[in-house]
C-alpha positions as CSV (number, residue, x, y, z in Angstrom):
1,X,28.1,3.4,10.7
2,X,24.4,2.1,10.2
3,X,21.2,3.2,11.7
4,X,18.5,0.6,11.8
5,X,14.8,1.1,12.7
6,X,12.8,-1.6,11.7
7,X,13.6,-3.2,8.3
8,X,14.8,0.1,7.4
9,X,18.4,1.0,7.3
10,X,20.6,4.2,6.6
11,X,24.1,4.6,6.5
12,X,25.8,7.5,8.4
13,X,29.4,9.2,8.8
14,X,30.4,11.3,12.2
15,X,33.1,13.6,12.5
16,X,34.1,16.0,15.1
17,X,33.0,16.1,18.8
18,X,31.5,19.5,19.6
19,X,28.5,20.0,21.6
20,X,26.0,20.3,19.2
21,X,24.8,18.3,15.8
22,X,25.0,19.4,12.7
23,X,22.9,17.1,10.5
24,X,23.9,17.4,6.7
25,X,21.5,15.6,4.2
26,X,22.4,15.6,0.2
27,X,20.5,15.7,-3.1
28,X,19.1,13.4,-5.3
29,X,21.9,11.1,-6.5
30,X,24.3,12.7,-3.9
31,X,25.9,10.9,-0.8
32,X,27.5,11.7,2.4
33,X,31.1,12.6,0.0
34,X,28.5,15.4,-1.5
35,X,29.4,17.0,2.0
36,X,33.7,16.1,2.4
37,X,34.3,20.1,2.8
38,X,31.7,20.9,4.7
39,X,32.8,18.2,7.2
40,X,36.3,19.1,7.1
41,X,35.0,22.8,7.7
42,X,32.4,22.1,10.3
43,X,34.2,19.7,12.6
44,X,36.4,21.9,15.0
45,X,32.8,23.2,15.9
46,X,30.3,20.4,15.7
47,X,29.5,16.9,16.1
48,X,29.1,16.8,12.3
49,X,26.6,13.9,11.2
50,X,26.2,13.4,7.2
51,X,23.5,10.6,6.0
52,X,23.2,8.9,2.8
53,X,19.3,8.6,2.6
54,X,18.0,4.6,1.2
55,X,19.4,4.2,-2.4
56,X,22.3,6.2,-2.1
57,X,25.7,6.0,-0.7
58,X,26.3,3.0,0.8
59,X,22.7,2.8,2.2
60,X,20.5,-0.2,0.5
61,X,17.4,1.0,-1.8
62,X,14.3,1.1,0.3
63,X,12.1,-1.9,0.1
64,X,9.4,-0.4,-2.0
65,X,9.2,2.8,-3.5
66,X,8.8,5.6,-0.8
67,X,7.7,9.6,-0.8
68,X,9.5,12.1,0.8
69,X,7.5,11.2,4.0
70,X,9.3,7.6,4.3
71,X,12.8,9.4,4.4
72,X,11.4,11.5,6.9
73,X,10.0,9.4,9.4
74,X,13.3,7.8,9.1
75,X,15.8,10.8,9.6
76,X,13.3,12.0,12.6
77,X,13.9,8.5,14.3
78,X,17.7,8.4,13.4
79,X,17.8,12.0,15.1
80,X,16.1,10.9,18.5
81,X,18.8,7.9,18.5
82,X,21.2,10.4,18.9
83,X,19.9,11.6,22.5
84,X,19.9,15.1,21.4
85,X,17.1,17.7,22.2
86,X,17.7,19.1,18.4
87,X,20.2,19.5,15.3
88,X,21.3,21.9,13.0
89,X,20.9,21.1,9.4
90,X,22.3,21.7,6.1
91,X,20.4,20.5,3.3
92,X,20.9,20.6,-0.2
93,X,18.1,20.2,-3.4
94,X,16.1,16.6,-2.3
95,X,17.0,16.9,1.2
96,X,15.6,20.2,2.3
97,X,12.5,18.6,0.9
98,X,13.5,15.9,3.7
99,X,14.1,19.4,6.4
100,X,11.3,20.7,5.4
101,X,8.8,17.7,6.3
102,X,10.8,16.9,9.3
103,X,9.7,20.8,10.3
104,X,5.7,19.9,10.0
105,X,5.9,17.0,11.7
106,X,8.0,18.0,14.5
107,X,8.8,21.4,14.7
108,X,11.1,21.9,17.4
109,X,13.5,19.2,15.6
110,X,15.5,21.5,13.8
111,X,16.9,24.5,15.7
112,X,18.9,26.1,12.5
113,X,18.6,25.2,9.3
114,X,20.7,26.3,5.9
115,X,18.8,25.3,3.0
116,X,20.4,25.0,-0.7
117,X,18.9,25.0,-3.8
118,X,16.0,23.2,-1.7
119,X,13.4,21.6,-4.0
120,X,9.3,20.6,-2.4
121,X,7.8,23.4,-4.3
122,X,5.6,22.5,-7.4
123,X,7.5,23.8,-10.8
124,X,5.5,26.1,-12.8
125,X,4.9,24.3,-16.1
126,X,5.3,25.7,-19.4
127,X,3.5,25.0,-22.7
128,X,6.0,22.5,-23.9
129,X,6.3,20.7,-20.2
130,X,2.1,20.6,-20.2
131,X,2.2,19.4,-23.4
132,X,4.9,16.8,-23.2
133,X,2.8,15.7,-19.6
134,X,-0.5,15.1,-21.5
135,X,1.3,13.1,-24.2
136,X,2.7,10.7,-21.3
137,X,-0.4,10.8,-19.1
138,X,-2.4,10.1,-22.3
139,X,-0.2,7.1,-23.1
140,X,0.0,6.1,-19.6
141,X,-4.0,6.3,-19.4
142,X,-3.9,4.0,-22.9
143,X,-1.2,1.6,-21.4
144,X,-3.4,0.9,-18.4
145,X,-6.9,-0.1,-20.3
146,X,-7.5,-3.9,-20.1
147,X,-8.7,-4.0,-24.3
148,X,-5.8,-2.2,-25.7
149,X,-3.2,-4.3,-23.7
150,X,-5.6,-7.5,-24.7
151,X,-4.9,-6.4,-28.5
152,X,-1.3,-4.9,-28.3
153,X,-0.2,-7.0,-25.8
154,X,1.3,-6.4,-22.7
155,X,5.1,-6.7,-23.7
156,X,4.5,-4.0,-26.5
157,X,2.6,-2.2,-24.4
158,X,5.3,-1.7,-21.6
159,X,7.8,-0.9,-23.9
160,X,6.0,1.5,-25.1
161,X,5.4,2.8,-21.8
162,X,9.1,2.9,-20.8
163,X,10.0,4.8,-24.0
164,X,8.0,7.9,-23.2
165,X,9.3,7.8,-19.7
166,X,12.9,7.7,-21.0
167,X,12.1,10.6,-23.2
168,X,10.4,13.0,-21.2
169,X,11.9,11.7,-17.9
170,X,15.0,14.2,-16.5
171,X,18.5,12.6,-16.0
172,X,17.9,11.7,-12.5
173,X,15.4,9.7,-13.5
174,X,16.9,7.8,-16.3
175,X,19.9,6.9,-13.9
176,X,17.7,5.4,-11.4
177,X,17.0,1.9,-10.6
178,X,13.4,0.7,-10.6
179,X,12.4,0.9,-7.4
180,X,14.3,4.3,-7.2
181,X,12.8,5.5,-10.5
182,X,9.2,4.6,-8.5
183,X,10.8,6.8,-5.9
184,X,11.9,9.1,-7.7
185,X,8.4,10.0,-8.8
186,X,6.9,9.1,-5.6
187,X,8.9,12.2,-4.4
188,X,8.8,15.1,-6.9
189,X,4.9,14.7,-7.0
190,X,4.9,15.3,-3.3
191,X,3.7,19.6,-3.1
192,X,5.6,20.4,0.1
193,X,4.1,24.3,0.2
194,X,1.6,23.5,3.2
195,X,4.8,22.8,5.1
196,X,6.3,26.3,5.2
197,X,4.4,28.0,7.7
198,X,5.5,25.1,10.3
199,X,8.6,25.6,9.9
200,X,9.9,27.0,13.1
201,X,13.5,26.9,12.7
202,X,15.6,30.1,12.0
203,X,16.2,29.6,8.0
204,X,18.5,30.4,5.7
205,X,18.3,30.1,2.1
206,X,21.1,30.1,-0.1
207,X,20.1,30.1,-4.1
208,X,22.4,30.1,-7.5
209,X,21.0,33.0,-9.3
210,X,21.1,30.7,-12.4
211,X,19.4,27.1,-11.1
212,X,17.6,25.6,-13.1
213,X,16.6,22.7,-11.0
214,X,15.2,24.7,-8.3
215,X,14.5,28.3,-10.3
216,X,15.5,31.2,-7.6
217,X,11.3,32.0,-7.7
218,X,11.3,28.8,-5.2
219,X,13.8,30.6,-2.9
220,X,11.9,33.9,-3.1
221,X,8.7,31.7,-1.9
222,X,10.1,29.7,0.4
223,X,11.9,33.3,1.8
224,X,8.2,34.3,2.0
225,X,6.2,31.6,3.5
226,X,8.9,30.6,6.3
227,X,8.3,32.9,9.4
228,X,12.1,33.1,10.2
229,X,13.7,33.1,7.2
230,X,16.8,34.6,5.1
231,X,17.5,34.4,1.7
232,X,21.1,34.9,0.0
233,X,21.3,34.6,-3.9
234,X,24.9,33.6,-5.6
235,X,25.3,35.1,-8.7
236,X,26.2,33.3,-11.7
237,X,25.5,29.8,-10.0
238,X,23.7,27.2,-10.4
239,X,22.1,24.0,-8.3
240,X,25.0,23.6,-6.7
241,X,25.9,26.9,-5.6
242,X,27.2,25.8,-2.2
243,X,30.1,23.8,-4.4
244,X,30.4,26.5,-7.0
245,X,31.3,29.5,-4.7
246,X,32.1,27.4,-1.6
247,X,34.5,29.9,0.2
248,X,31.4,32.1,0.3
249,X,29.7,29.3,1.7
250,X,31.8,28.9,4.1
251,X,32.0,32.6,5.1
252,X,28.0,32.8,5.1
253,X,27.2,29.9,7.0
254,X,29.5,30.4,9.6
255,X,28.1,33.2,10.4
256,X,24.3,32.0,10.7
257,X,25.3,29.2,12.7
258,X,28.0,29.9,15.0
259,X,27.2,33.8,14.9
């Protein structure tokens, strides 16, 4: 199914037909099949809605390249298409940024919430990472004055430019198109730390001891500045925790939400 609103579009899968909505919303580079066991698991119980957010899945890239406030605007509108008062939500790395936006601008959205390996926090930068950020910032600065490109040229100059991106940008970034590598920047510079103290939903966290994505500090924080909040720590996982030990998932979940 698709959701329209506007020129904006965003495909959707439902399963199930209990009485209330669990909303599921994937990572970076994920899609609604980042969720097939959940849904399978969830469906007796819930009205189980998974999206894949614009430029993923079989939803078409955005327009332009948007910040995590785009996607949420979006998913709030999709939500109140659905005639429901509020959802549940699971939400893994990129989309508990989404969750945790959708919290400040409407609180009462999101009843529970599971967040997983959920990224929005600011990563604490090392000597190397500072270092490798001046470099690109420095070349970025040199690509963008008007008399180096006039005696470079512009052609060299944006090569130039792309190189240092392809070498100090992460995976996710190098796989992205364009307009999703725009995006893609767009979204991790967004600091999502003034949202945690709306958040009015009854959360809970569940971190791979071992992510290096989203380092378990971000858990502990988020554990901190979220006034209803839980947080359960999987040894020996990583980012995707909720894959890698997904029968205690399953156990731990069920138990927050249909507890």
């Amino acid at each position: 199914m698709d959701f329209s609103c506007g020129e904006r579009k965003m495909h959707y899968e439902v399963t199930g037909n209990g009485e209330r909505t669990l909303l599921l919303m994937h990572g970076w580079g994920g899609s609604t099949e980042s969720w097939i066991p959940v849904i399978r698991d969830f469906s007796d119980h819930y009205r189980v809605i998974a999206v894949d957010f614009p430029g993923f899945g079989k939803s078409p890239e955005p327009d332009k390249g948007w910040s995590v406030t785009e996607y949420a605007e979006l998913t709030l509108a999709f939500i109140h298409s659905l005639n429901v008062e509020n959802v549940d939500v699971i939400a893994h790395s990129f989309g508990g940024r989404v969750a945790l936006l959708m919290s400040k601008m409407e609180p009462s959205v999101i009843q529970k919430q599971i967040l997983t390996g959920c990224a929005g926090l600011p990563p604490k930068k090392s000597g190397m990472s500072k270092l490798s950020s001046g470099i690109f910032h420095a070349i970025s600065g040199v690509a963008d004055n008007k008399l180096t490109r006039k005696i470079a040229g512009d052609t060299f100059i944006d090569k130039a430019r792309d190189m240092m991106r392809n070498h100090f940008g992460s995976a996710d970034y190098k796989n992205a198109s364009p307009l999703m590598r725009e995006t893609f920047q767009m979204v991790i510079s967004q600091d999502l730390t003034d949202c945690l103290p709306f958040v009015k939903a009854s959360t809970l966290l569940i971190w791979g001891e071992n992510d290096t994505a989203t380092p378990l500090w971000m858990g502990q924080a988020m554990e901190k500045g979220i006034l209803d909040a839980g947080l359960v720590v999987f040894e020996g996982c990583g980012h995707f925790a909720y894959l890698e030990q997904y029968s205690r998932f399953l156990t731990v979940s069920n138990i927050f939400l249909l507890g």
